[in-house]
C-alpha positions as CSV (number, residue, x, y, z in Angstrom):
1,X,64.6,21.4,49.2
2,X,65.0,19.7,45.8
3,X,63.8,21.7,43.1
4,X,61.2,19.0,42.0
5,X,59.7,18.8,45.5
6,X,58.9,22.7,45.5
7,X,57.2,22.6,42.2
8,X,55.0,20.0,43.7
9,X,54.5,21.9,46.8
10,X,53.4,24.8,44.6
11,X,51.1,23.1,42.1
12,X,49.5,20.2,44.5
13,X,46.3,21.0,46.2
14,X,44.0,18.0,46.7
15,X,40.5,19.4,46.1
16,X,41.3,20.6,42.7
17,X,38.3,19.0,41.0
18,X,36.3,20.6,43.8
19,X,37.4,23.5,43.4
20,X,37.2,23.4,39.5
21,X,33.3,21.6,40.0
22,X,31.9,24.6,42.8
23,X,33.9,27.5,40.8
24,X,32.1,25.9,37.6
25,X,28.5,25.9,39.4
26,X,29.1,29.4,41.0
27,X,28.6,30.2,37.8
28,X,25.9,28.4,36.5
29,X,27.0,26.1,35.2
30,X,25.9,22.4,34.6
31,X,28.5,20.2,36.4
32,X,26.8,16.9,35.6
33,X,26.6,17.5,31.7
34,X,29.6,19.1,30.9
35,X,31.6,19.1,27.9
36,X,35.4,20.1,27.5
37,X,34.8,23.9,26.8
38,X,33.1,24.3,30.0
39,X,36.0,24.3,31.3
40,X,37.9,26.7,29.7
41,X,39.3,29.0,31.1
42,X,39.8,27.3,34.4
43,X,41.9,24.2,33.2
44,X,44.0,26.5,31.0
45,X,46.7,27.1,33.2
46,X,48.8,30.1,30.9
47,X,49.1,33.5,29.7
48,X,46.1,33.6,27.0
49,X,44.3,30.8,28.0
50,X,42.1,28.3,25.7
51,X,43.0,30.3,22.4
52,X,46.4,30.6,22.7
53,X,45.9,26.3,23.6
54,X,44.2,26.3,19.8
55,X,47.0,28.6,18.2
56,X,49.6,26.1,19.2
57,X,47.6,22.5,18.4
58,X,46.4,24.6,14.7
59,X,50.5,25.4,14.6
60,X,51.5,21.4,14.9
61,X,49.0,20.4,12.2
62,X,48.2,17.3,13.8
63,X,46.5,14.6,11.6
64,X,43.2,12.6,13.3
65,X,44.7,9.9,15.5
66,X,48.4,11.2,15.7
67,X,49.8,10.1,19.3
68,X,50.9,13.6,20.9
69,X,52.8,13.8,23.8
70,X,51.9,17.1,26.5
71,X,54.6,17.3,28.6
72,X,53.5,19.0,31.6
73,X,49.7,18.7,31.1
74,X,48.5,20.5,34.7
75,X,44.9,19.9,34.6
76,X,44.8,18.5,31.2
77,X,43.4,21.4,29.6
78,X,45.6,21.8,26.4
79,X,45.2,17.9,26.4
80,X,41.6,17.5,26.4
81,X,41.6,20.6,23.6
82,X,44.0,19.1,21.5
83,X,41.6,15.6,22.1
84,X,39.0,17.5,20.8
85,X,40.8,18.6,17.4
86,X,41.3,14.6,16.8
87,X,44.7,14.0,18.6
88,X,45.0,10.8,21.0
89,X,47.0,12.5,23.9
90,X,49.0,11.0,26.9
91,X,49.8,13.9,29.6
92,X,52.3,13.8,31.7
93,X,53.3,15.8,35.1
94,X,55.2,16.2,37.9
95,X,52.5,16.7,40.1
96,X,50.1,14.0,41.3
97,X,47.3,15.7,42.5
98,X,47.5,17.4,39.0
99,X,47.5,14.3,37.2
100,X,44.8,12.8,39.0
101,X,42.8,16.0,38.8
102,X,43.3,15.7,35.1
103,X,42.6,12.3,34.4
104,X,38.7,13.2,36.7
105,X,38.4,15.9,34.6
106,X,38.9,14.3,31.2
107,X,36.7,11.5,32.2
108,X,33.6,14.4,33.2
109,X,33.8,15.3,29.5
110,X,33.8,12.4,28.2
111,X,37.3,12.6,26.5
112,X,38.6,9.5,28.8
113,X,39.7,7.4,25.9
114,X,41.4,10.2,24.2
115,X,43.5,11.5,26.9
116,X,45.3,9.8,29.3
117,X,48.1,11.5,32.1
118,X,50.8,9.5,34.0
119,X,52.8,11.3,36.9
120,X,56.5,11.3,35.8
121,X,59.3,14.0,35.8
122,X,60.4,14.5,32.0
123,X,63.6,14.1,32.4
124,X,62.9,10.0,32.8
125,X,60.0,9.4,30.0
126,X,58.3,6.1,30.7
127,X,57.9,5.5,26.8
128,X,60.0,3.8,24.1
129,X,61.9,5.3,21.5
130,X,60.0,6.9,18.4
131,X,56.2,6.4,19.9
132,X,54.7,9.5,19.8
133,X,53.6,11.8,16.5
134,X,53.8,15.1,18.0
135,X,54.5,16.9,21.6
136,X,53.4,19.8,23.0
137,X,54.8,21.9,26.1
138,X,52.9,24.7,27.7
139,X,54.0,27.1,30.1
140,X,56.2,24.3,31.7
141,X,59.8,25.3,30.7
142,X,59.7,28.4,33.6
143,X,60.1,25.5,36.2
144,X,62.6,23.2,34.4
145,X,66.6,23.9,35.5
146,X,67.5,21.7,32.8
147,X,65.8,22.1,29.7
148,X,68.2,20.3,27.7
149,X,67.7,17.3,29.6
150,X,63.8,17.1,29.1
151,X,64.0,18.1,25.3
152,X,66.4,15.3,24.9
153,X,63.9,13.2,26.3
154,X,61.1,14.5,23.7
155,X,63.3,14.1,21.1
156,X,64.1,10.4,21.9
157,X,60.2,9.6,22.1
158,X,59.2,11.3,18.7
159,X,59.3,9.8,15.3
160,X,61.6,11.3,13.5
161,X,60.5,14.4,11.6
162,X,57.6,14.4,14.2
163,X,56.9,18.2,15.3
164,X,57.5,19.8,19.1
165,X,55.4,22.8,19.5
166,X,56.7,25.0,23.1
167,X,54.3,27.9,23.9
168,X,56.6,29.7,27.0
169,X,57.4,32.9,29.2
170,X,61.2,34.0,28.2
171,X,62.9,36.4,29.6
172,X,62.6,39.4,27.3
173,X,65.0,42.0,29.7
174,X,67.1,41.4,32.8
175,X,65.7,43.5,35.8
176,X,64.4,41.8,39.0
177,X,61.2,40.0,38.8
178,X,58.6,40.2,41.7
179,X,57.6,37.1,42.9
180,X,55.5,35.3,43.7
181,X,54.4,34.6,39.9
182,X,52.5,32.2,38.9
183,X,54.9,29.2,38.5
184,X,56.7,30.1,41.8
185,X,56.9,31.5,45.1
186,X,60.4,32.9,44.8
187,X,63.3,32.0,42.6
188,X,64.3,28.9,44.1
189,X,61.9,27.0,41.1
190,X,61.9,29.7,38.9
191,X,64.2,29.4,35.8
192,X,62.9,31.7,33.1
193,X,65.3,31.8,29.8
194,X,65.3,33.9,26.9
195,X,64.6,32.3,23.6
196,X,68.4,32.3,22.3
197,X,68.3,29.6,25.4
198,X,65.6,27.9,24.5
199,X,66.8,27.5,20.9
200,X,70.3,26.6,21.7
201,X,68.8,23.9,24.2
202,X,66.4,22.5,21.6
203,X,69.3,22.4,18.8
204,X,71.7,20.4,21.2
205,X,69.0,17.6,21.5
206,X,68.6,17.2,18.2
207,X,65.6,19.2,17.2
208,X,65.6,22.0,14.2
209,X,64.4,24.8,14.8
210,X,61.7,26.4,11.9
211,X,59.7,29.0,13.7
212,X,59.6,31.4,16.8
213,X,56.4,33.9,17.5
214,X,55.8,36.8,19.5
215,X,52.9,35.9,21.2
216,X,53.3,38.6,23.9
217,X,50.2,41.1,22.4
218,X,48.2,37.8,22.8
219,X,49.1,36.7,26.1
220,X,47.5,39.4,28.1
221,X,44.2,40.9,28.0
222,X,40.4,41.1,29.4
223,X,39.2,37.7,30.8
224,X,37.4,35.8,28.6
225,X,33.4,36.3,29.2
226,X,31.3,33.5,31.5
227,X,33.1,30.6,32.8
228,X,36.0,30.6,35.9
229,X,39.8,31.5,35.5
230,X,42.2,29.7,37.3
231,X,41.9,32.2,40.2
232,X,38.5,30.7,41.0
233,X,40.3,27.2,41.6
234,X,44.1,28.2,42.7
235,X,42.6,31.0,45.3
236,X,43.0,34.6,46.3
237,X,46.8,34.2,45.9
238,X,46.9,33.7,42.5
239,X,45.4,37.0,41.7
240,X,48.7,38.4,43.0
241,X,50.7,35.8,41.1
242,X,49.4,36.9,37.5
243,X,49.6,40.6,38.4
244,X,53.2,40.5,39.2
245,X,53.5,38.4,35.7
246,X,51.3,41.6,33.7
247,X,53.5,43.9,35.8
248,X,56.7,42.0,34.6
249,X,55.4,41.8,30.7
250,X,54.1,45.8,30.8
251,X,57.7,46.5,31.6
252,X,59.4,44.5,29.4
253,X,61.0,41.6,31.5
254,X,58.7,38.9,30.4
255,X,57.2,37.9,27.1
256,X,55.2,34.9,25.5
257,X,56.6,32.9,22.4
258,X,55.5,29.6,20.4
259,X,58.5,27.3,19.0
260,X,57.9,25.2,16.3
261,X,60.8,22.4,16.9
262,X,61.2,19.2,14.6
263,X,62.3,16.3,15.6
């Protein structure tokens, strides 16, 4: 099976507004007035959730209005956070069901005129040349075999000088990881790189490089308080997902990083 069609097959449920809307009023929450922060962390579909989302936007120092390109938006939470800081977004994803979930979402919080998500694999951006201000890509790369390919693609889509902001899981030591994570059932669509990689991939497209952070200490720690995780609206399995990914991190296999690429 292609490597595309598994990541589809992993991500694509068809009730995930459903499931994001019940989780949401099992916890008493308001589904018919909500606003984007409700729901955090649910939509937030990486290692440190909505604040590590912020750390990232605050790190590409967006202007009101820039044109910022999420590649691999999920549910559109980064997105519709981003929105909120005074970016006009366009998501894209692999994943249809995503897509769709994140354009219901984004329309529930009112943020339907400042995001919009297309269903596209990044390798083949439907945009012209020099379009967008900024990009962002979170917690995508660990399901990309060819990195090089998509970060060409950014590259050809941003203005020149324009900023490309990656927040990923790298390898950080080579023993065996457990699956399933959270990103794959086994390692047929699981392609986790070290950040010499990532670099060296970024540099052959034609980005510079200007900044890589540790963001491992912030990746992991106690659930945020009220609200749903993504748990609540991926199921029981994903519980074992993200405890094979702590387990991973806690023995030094894994770790979280933020790129700051230029264009």
């Amino acid at each position: 099976m292609h490597v595309r069609e598994l990541v589809r097959q992993h991500y694509g449920r068809n009730d995930l507004v459903d499931g994001v809307l019940e989780a949401l009023r099992g916890a008493g929450t308001d589904v018919d007035h909500l606003a984007a922060p409700d729901l955090y962390p649910a939509d937030q579909l990486h290692a440190g959730g909505a604040p590590a989302t912020a750390h990232l936007v605050e790190r590409l120092g967006l202007a009101r209005g820039t044109r910022l390109l999420d590649v691999g938006c999920g549910l559109g939470g980064p997105a519709r956070l981003a929105a909120g800081a005074g970016a006009d977004v366009t998501g894209v994803d692999l994943t249809a069901e995503l897509v769709e979930a994140a354009t219901a979402l984004s329309s529930r919080v009112g943020l339907g005129d400042r995001t919009r998500f297309a269903t596209t694999p990044a390798e083949r951006l439907p945009h012209a040349d020099g379009v967008f201000g900024a990009a962002m890509m979170v917690h995508v790369g660990m399901n990309l075999p060819d990195k090089g390919a998509v970060f060409a693609e950014v590259h050809r889509v941003l203005e020149p000088g324009a900023p490309f902001g990656l927040y990923e899981q790298v390898r950080t030591g080579t023993g065996r990881l457990t699956y399933p994570l959270p990103w794959a059932e086994d390692p047929r669509s699981s392609f986790v790189e070290d950040v010499g990689d990532y670099t060296a991939a970024l540099l052959d497209a034609g980005f510079t490089v200007e900044a890589v952070e540790d963001r491992t200490a912030q990746a992991w720690g106690p659930p945020p308080p009220g609200g749903v995780t993504p748990a609540a609206v991926f199921g029981p399995a994903f519980g074992e997902r993200i405890a094979n990914n702590v387990a991973a991190t806690r023995a030094g296999l894994l770790g979280a990083v933020v790129l700051l690429a230029r264009a």
